[in-house]
N, C-alpha and C positions, 0 to 999 in steps of 0.2 A: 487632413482629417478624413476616415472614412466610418460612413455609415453600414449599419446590417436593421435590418426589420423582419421578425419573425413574426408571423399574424395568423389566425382565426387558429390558433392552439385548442382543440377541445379538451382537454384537462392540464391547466398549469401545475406545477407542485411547486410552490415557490419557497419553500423552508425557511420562511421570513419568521420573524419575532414573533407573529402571529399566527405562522403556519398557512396560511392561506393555502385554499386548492379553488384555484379559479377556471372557470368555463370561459369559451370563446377569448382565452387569453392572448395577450401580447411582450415582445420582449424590444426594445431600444436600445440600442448597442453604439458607441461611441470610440473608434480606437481601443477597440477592446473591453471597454469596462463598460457597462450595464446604464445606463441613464434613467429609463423607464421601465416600469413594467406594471401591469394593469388589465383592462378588457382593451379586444381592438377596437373599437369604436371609439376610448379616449387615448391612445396615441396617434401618433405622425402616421402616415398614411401614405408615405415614400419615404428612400432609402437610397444609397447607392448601393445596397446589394438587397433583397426583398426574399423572404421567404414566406410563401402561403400553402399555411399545412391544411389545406382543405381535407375532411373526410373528419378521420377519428383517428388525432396524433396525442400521445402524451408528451409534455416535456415538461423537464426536473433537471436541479443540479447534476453536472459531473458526479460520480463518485471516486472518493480518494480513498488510496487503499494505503496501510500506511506499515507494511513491511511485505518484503519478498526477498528475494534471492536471483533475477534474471536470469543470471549464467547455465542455470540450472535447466533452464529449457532445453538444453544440451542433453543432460542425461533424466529424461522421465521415463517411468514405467524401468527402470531398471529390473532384470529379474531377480538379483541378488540381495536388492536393497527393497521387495515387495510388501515381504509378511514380516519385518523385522522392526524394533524401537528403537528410538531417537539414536541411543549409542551405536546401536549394533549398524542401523543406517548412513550414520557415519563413515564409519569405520570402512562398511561396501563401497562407500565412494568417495572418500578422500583420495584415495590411488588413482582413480579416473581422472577429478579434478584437478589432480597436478599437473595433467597433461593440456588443460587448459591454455589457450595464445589468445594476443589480443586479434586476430580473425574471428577468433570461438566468442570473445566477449561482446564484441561489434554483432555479430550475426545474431549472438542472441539476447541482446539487450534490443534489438529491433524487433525481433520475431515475440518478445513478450509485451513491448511497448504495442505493438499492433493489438495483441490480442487481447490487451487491457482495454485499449481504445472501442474497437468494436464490439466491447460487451460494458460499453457505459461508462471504462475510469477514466477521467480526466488530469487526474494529478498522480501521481506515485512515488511511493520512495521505495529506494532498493539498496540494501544491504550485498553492499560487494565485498569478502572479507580474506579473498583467496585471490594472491597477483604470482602464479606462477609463471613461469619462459617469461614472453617481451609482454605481459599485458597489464593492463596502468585505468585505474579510473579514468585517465581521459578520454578512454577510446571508448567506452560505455556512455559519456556526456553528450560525446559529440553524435554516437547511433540516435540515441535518444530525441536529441533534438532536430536530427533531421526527417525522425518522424512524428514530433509536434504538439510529444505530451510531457504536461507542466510535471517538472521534477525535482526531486528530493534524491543524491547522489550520497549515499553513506560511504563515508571512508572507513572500511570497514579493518581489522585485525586482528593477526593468530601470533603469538609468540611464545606459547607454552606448549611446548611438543612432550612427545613421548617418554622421553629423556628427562625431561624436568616434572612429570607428574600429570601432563594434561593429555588429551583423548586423541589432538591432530598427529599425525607422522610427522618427524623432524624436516621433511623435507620440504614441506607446506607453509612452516610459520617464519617471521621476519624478525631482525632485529630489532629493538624496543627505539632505540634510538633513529636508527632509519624509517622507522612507521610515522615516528614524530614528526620529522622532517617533511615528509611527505606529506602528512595531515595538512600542514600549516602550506605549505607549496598549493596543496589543491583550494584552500579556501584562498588566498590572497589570488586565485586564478578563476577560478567558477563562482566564487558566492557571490551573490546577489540579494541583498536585503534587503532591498525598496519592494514598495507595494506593489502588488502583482508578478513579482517575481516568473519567471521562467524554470533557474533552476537556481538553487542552493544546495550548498552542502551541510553533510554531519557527519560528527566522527561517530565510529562505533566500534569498540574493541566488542568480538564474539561473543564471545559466551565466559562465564565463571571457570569452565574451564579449558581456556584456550588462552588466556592471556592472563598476566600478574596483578594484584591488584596495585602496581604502581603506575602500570600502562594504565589503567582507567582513572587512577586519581591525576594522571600528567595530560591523560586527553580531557578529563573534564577542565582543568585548568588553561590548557589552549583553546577550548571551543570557546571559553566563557570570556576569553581576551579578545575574541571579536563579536561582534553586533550580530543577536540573530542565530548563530552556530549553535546547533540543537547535539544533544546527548543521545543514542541510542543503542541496544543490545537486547540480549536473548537472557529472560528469567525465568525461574522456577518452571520451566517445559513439559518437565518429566520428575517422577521417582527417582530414579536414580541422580538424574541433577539436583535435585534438592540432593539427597544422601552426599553426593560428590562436596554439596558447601558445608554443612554438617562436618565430614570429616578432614575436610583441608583447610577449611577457614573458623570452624570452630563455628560457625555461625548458620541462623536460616537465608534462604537465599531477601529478603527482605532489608535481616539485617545489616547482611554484605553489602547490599546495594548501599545502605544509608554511610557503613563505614566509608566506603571509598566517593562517598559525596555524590552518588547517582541518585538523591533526590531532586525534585526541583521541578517548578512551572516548563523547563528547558528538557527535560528529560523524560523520553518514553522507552517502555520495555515489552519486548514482543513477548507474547505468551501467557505468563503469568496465570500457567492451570493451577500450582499448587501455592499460589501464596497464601498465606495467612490472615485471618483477621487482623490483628495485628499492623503487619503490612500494608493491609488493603486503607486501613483509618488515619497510616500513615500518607500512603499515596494521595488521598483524599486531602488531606491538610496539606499540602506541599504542593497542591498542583500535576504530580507524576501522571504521566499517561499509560494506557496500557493499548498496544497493536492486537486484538482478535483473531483468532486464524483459528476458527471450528474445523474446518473440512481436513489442516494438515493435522490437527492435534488429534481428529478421528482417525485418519488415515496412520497415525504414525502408535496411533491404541494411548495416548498420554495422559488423556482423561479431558474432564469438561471444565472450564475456565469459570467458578461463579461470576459470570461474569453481570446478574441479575443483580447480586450482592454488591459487586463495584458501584455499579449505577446511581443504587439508593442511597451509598455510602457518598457519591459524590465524585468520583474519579470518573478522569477523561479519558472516555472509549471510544476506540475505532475500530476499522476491519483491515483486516490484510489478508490477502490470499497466499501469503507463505512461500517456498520456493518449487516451482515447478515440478521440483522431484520428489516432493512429499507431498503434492496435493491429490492431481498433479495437473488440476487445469486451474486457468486464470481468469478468475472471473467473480468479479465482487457480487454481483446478481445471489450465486451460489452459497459466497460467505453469508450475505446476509440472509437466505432462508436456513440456513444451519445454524447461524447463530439464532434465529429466533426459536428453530425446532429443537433445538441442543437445550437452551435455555428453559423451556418447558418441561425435557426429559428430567434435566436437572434437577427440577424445583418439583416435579410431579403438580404442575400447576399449566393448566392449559392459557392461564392469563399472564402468566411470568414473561412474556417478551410479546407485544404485536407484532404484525407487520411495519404501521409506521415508525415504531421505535426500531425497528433493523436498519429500515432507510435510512432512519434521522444516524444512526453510529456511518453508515456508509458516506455519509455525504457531511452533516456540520460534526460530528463525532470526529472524521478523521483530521477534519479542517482545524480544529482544536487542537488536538493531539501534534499534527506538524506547525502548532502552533501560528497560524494563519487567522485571520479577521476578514482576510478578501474572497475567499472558495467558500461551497460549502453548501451558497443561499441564493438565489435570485430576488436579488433587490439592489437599487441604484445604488451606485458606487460598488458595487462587488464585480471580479473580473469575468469576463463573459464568457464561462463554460461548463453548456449544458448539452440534454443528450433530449432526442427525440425517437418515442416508438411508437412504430403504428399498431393502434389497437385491433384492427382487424386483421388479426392471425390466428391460426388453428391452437394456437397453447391458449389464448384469452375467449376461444369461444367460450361464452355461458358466464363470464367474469366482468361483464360492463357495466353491472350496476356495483363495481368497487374497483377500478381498475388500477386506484392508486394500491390496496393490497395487495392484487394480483400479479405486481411485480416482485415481490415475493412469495405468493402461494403459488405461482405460476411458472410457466420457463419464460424467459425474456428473449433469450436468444440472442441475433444480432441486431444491435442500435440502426437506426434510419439514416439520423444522423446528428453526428458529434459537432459542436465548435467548442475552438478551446481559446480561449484568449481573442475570441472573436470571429476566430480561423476556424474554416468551414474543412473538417480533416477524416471526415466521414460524410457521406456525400449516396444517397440510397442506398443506405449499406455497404458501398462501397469506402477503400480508405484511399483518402486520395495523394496522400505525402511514400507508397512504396509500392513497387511490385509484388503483389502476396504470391505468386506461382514461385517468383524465382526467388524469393527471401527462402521460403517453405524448402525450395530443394535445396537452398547452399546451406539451411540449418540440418537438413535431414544428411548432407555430406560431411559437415562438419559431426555431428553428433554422430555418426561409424564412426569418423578417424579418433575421435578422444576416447569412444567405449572400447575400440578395439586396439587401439594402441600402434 
């Protein structure tokens, strides 16, 4: 059994039931999971590992960012794919990503876990929905965890090509049966449903039009056969996606969903600019989540996600930073000052979103959504991964008499340090589980060979 003690914190956030924000805090760590936490003067006072943030540190939960697309660190800032929506974006680089291998997925399933890591996320799921040449979710599981952040591993799929009606090139999407197969291989191999988990899996057939609606009524029917196997995919994103369920399914993207049984406490959907009331009262009654992603949804022109209207309604929001090539940086910090600013735009209401309530989506918002009780919070029995920043930096000058806000009115930059699971994996800014010079250049070699062919 080993100990961690983190002491004289000047501002805790501890996103407890109470919300607490405590001065001269402390945190009690056990094998990973949290035992105390409180002022230093009422805990333990040793440790086998001891941290003392002397000066002016804050620490708060992880944040969980709860969709992405990793692989796509490969191809950002594309030129072709810059000024272009959702379809037309696509369309730029599906070609590219065919040329995708499991070196390009390993490289950059590390290089985005890094840089989630040192901008605050703790937990992540990513949406991997393209297995061209030799590359296999496990090669994306194994990057991941040997650089230390708790994960959420989507088995993602494309089966509707061009040919049958759907937007990917035939040469990208898989047989409906062999995806199956696969699904169920990688859960009975990676998931893990006990508390505190590392990583787990979920299926996630793409998008409405990328796959059939029998591939998502066969995958929600395998995830629901084991304990824990979460539902995920891409809804109502854009105009034209909605028009695309409209004239192939007869239905709003909403209704689709409920047709093929992607309701549920088990089921979230990234995006969700253009749903409906309707839908939204649905989601709300059911449990349904929805992933957030202001920055790709501006970047991609798709529109604003009411996502102030979900809230009130009741449905469980999170943030996601989206995939590298539609954002195209990684970084929940980001999400969550656009989703507050977006929010406001929205609503032409400058009270429509705080700052604390961006947090609370970044951090117990996402925890919800991937369906988790253990992340999220700081408080005993929760697993032990939080983030430490030091308040005296040139972005927080003039912002200490509210510094919990000013991680959203403000830049954050890079974390002090991370532990995730108790594991100290940021360490003065530094990350201590990779090489950042030479990951940076085998991704910047890898991304020529796939852009240029």
């Amino acid at each position: 059994m080993t100990t961690l003690l983190i002491r004289q914190i000047h501002t805790l956030v501890t996103m407890n039931a109470a919300r607490e924000e405590l001065r001269d805090g402390a945190i009690f760590v056990r094998d990973g999971v949290i035992e105390q936490v409180g002022h230093t003067a009422d805990l333990p006072d040793a440790a086998d590992e001891v941290l003392d943030l002397k000066g002016r540190h804050l620490v708060m939960p992880g944040m969980v960012n709860t969709h992405h697309h990793f692989y796509q660190t490969l191809t950002r800032a594309i030129p072709a794919a810059q000024n272009v929506d959702l379809f037309g974006w696509l369309k730029a680089l599906y070609p590219i990503w065919a040329r995708l291998t499991a070196e390009g997925v390993r490289a950059s399933a590390q290089m985005c876990a890094a840089e989630l890591i040192l901008s605050g996320c703790t937990t992540a799921s990513d949406h991997l929905y393209i297995f061209p040449n030799d590359s296999t979710l496990d090669d994306e599981i194994r990057a991941v965890q040997e650089i230390g952040l708790r994960f959420h591993a989507s088995r993602g799929s494309m089966s509707v090509g061009e040919s049958k009606g759907g937007l990917p090139p035939d040469s990208v999407v898989e047989d409906e049966a062999s995806i199956l197969r696969d699904s169920r291989r990688l859960i009975e191999t990676w998931h893990d449903n006990s508390r505190h988990a590392m990583t787990r899996i979920t299926l996630a057939p793409c998008s409405p039009f990328s796959v059939s609606p029998a591939l998502m009524k066969e995958s929600a029917a395998l995830a629901r056969s084991y304990p824990g196997v979460r539902l995920h995919t891409h809804l109502a994103e854009s105009k034209p996606d909605v028009a695309y369920s409209l004239a192939v399914f007869g239905m709003t993207p909403g209704d689709y969903a409920e047709s093929v049984g992607w309701m549920g406490p088990d089921v979230w959907h990234a995006h969700c600019v253009w749903l409906d009331d309707s839908a939204i009262a649905r989601f709300a009654r059911s449990g349904t989540g929805v992933a957030h992603c202001p920055c790709s949804n501006m970047r991609l022109a798709s529109g604003f996600a009411p996502v102030r209207k979900m809230l009130l309604a009741g449905v469980n929001v999170g943030l996601g930073a989206d995939g590298a090539a539609s954002n195209d940086a990684t970084n929940l910090f980001h999400e969550a000052r656009q989703a507050c600013l977006s929010a406001r735009v929205l609503d032409l209401d400058a009270a429509a979103m705080s700052a604390r309530q961006a947090l609370e989506m970044a951090t117990l918002g996402g925890a919800r959504v991937l369906g988790r009780d253990d992340i999220g919070s700081l408080a005993p029995g929760m697993s032990a991964d939080f983030i430490s920043i030091d308040l005296d930096r040139p972005s927080f000058a003039g912002a200490l008499h509210d510094p919990v806000a000013a991680l959203v009115l403000c830049d954050v930059g890079t974390v002090d340090y991370s532990f995730i699971n108790g594991r100290r994996v940021v360490d003065q800014g530094r990350l201590t589980t990779a090489e950042l010079p030479q990951l940076v250049e085998n991704v910047n070699r890898l991304a020529a060979k796939i852009v240029l062919g």
